[in-house]
TORZATOR-277040 format. One record per atom (N, C-alpha, C): x, y, z; residue in one letter; atom name; residue number from 1. Coordinates in pm, whole numbers. Layout:
<rs>
{{X; Y; Z}; A; CA; NUM}
...
</rs>
This chain:
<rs>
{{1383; -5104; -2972}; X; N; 1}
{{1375; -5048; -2841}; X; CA; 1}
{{1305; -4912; -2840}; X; C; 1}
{{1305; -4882; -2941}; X; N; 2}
{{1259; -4746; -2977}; X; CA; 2}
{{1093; -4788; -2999}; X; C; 2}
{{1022; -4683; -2856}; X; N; 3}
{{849; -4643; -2933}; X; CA; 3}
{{861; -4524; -2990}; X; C; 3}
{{693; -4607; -3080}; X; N; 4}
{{641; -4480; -3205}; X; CA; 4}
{{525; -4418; -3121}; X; C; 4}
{{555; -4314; -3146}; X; N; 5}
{{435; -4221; -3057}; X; CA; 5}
{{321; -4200; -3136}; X; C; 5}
{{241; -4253; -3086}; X; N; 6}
{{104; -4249; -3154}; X; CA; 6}
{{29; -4104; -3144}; X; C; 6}
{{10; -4024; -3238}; X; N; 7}
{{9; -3882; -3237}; X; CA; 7}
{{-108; -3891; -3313}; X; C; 7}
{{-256; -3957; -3225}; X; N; 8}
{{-363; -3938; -3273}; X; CA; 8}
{{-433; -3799; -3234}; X; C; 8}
{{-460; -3716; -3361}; X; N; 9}
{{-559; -3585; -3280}; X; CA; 9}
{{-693; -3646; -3225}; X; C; 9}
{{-766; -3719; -3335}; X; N; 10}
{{-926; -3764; -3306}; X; CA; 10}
{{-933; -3793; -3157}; X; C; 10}
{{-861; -3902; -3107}; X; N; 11}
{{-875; -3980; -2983}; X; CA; 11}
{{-830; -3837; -2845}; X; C; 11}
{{-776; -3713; -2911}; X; N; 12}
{{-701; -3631; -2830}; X; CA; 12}
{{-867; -3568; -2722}; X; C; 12}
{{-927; -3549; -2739}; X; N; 13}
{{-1041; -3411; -2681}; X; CA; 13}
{{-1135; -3583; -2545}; X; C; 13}
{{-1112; -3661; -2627}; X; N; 14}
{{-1163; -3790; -2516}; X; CA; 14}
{{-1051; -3777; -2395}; X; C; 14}
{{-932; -3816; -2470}; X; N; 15}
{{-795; -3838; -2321}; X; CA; 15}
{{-835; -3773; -2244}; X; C; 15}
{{-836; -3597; -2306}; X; N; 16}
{{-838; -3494; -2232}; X; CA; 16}
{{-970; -3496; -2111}; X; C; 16}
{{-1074; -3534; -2180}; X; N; 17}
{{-1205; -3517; -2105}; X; CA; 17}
{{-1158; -3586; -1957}; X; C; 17}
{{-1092; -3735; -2013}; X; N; 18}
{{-1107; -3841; -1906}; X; CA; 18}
{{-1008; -3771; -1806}; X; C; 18}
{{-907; -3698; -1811}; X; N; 19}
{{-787; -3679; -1735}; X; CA; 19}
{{-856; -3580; -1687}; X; C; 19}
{{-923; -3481; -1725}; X; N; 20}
{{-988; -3337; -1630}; X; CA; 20}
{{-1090; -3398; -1558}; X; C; 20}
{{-1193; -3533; -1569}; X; N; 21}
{{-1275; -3580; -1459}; X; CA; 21}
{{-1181; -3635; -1359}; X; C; 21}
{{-1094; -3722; -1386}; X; N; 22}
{{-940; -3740; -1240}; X; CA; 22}
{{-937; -3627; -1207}; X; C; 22}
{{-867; -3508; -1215}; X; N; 23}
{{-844; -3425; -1136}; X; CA; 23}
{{-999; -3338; -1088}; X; C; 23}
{{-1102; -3332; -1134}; X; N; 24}
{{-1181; -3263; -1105}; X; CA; 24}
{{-1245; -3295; -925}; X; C; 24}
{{-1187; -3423; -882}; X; N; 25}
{{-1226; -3440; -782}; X; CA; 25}
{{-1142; -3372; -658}; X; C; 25}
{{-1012; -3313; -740}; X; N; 26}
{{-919; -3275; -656}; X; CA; 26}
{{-911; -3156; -656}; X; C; 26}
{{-987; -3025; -735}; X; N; 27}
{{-979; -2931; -808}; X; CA; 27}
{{-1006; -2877; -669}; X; C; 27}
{{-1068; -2862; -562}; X; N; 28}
{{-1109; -2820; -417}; X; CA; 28}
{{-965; -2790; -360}; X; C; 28}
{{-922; -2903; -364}; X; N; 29}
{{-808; -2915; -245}; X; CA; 29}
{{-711; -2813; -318}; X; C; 29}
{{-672; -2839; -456}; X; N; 30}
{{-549; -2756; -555}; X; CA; 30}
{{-607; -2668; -497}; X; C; 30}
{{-714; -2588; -559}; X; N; 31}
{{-798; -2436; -516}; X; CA; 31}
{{-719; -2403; -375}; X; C; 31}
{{-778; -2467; -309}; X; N; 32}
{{-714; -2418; -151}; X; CA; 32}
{{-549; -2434; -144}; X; C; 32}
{{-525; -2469; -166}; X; N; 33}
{{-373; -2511; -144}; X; CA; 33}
{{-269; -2337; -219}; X; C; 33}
{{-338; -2329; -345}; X; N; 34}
{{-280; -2228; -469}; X; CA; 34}
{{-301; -2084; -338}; X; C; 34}
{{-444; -2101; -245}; X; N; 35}
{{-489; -1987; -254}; X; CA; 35}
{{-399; -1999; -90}; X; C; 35}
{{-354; -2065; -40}; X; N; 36}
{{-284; -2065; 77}; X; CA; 36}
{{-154; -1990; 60}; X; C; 36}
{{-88; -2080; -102}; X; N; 37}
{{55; -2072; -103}; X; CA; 37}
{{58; -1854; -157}; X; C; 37}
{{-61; -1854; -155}; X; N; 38}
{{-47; -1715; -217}; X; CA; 38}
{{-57; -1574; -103}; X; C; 38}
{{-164; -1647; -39}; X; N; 39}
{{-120; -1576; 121}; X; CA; 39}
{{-21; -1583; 174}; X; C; 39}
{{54; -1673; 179}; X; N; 40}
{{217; -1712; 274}; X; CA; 40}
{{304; -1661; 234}; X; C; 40}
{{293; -1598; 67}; X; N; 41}
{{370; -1528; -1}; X; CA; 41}
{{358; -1383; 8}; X; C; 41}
{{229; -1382; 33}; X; N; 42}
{{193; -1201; 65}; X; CA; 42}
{{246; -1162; 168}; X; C; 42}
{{202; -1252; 274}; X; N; 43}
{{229; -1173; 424}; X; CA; 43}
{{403; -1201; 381}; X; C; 43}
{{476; -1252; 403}; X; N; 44}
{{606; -1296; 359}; X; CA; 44}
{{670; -1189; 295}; X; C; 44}
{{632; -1105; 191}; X; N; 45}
{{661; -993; 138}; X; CA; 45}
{{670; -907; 199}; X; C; 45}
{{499; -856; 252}; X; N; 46}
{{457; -787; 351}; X; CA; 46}
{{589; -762; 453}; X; C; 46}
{{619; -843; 511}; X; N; 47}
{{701; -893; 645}; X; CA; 47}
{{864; -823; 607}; X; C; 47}
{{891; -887; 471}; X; N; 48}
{{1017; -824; 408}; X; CA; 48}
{{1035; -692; 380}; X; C; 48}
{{924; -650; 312}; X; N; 49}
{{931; -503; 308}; X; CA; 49}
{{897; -392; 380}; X; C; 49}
{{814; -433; 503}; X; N; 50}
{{788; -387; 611}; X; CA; 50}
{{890; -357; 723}; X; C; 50}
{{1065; -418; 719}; X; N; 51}
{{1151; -391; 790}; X; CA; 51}
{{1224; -328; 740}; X; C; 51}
{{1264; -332; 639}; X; N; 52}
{{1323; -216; 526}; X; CA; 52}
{{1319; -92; 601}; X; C; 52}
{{1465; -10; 586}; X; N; 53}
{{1521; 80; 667}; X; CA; 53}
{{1530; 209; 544}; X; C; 53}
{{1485; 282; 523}; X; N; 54}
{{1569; 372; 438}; X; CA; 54}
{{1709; 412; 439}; X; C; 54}
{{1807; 419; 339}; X; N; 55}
{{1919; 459; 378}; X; CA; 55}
{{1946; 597; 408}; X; C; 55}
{{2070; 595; 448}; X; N; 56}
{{2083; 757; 537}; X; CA; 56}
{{2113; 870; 402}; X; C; 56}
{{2127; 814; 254}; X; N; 57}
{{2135; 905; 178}; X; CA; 57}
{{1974; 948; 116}; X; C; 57}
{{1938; 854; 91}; X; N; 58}
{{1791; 869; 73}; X; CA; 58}
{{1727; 975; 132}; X; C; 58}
{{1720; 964; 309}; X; N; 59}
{{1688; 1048; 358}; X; CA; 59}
{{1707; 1180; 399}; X; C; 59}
{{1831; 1156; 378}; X; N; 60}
{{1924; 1321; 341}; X; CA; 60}
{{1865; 1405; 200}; X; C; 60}
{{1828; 1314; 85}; X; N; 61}
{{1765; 1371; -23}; X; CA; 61}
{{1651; 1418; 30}; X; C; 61}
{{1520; 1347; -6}; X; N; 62}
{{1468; 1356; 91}; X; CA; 62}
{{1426; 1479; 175}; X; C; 62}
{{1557; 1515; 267}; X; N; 63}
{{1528; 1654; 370}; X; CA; 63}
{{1563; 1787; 277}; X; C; 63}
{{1632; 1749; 180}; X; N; 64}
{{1625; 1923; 117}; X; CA; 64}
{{1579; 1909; -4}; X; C; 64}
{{1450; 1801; -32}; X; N; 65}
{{1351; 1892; -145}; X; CA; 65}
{{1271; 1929; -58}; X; C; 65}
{{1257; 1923; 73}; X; N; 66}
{{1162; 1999; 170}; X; CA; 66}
{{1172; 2162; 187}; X; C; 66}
{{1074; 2242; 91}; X; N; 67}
{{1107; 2432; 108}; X; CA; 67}
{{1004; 2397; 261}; X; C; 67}
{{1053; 2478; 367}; X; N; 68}
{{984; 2530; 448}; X; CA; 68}
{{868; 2661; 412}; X; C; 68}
{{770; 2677; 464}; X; N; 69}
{{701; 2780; 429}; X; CA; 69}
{{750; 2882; 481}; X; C; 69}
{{741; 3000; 420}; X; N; 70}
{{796; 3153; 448}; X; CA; 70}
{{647; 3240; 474}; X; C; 70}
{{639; 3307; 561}; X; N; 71}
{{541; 3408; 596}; X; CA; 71}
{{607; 3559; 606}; X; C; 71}
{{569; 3622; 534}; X; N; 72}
{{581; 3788; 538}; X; CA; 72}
{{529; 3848; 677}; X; C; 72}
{{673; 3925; 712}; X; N; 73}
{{644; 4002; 839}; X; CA; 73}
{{510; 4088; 872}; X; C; 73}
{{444; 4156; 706}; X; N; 74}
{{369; 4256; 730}; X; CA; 74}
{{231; 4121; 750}; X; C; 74}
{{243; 4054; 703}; X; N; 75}
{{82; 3929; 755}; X; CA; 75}
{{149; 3928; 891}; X; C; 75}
{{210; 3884; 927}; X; N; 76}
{{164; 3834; 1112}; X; CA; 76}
{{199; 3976; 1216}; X; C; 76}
{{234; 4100; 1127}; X; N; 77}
{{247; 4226; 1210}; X; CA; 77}
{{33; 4217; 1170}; X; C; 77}
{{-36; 4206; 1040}; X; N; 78}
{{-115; 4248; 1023}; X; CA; 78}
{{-265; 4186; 1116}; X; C; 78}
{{-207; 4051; 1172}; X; N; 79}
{{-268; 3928; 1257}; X; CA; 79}
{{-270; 3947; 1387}; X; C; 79}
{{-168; 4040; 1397}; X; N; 80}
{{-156; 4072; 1562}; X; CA; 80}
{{-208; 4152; 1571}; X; C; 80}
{{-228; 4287; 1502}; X; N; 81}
{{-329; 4441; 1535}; X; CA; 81}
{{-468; 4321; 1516}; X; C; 81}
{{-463; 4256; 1437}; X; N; 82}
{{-621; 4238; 1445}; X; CA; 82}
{{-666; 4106; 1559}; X; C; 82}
{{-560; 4070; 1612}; X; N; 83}
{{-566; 4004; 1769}; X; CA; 83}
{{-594; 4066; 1890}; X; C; 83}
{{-507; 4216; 1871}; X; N; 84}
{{-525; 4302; 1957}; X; CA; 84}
{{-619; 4378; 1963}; X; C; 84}
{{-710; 4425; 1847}; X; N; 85}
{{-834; 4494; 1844}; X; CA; 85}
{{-947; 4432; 1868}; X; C; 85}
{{-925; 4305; 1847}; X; N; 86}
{{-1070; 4210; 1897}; X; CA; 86}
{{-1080; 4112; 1971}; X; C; 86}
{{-1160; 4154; 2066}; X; N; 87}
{{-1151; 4020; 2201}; X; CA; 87}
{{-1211; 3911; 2161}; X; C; 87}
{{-1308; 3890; 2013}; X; N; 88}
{{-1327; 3766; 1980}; X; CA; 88}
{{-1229; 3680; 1929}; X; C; 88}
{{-1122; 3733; 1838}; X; N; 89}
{{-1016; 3673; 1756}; X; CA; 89}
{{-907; 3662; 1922}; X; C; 89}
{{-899; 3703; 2035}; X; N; 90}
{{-845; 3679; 2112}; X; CA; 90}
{{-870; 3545; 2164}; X; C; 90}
{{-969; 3552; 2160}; X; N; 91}
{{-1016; 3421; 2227}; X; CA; 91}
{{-1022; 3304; 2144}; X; C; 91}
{{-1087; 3313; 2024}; X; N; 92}
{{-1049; 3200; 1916}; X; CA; 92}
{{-883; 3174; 1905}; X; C; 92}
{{-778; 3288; 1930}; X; N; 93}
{{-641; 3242; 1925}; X; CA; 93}
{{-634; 3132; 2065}; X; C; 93}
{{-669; 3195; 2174}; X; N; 94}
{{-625; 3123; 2258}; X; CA; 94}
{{-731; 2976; 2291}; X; C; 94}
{{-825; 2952; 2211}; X; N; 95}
{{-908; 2828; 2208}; X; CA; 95}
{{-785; 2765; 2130}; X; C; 95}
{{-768; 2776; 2038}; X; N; 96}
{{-667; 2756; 1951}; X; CA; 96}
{{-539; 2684; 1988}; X; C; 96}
{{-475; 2806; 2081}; X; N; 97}
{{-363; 2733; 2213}; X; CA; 97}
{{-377; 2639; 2248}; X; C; 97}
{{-513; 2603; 2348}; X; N; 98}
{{-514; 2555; 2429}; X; CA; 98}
{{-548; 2444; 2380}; X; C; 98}
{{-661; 2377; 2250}; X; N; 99}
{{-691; 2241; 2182}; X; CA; 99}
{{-640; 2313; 2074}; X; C; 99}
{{-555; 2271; 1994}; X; N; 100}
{{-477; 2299; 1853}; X; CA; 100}
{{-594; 2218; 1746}; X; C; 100}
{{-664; 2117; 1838}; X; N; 101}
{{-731; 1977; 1756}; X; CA; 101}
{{-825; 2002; 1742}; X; C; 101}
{{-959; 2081; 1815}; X; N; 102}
{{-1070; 2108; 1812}; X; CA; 102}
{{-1103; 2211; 1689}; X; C; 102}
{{-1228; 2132; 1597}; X; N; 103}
{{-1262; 2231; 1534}; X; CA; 103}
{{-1399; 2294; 1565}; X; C; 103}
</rs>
């Protein structure tokens, strides 16, 4: 009841040839199919990790490695005499005001 497995190498590189011309007619469709299932998986990810919430400790970390910047009184005492002495820097402040965006 028992088969002997015929474990020819010689005859092996023929099988092979004949079995890769069978599939070679199908090699299109696999192609497309691999390259579908790989998009459906991206966006799919995409989709998963895109709703992802940070947690509220996270974001508590997070807020205090944030240093705020510090400015020395004598710079913006030294910004204002020179706001006040020149009606050009007056006016570039208040262009400034008025479009923050314009360069």
């Amino acid at each position: 009841m028992k088969k002997k497995l015929n474990l020819d190498v010689k005859g092996l590189p023929q099988k092979l040839l004949g079995r890769l011309q069978k599939f070679s007619r199908y090699f299109g469709v696999i192609f497309a199919v691999l390259v579908l299932l790989t998009y459906a998986f991206l966006v799919w990810r995409i989709n998963t990790l895109s709703q992802q919430k940070p947690s509220d400790d996270d974001v508590a970390e997070k807020l205090q490695s944030i240093k705020l910047p510090k400015i020395d009184q004598s710079v913006i005492d030294k910004i204002q005499q020179l706001q006040d002495n020149s009606v050009e820097v007056q006016t570039l402040f208040q262009q400034a005001r008025d479009n923050p965006f314009q360069e």
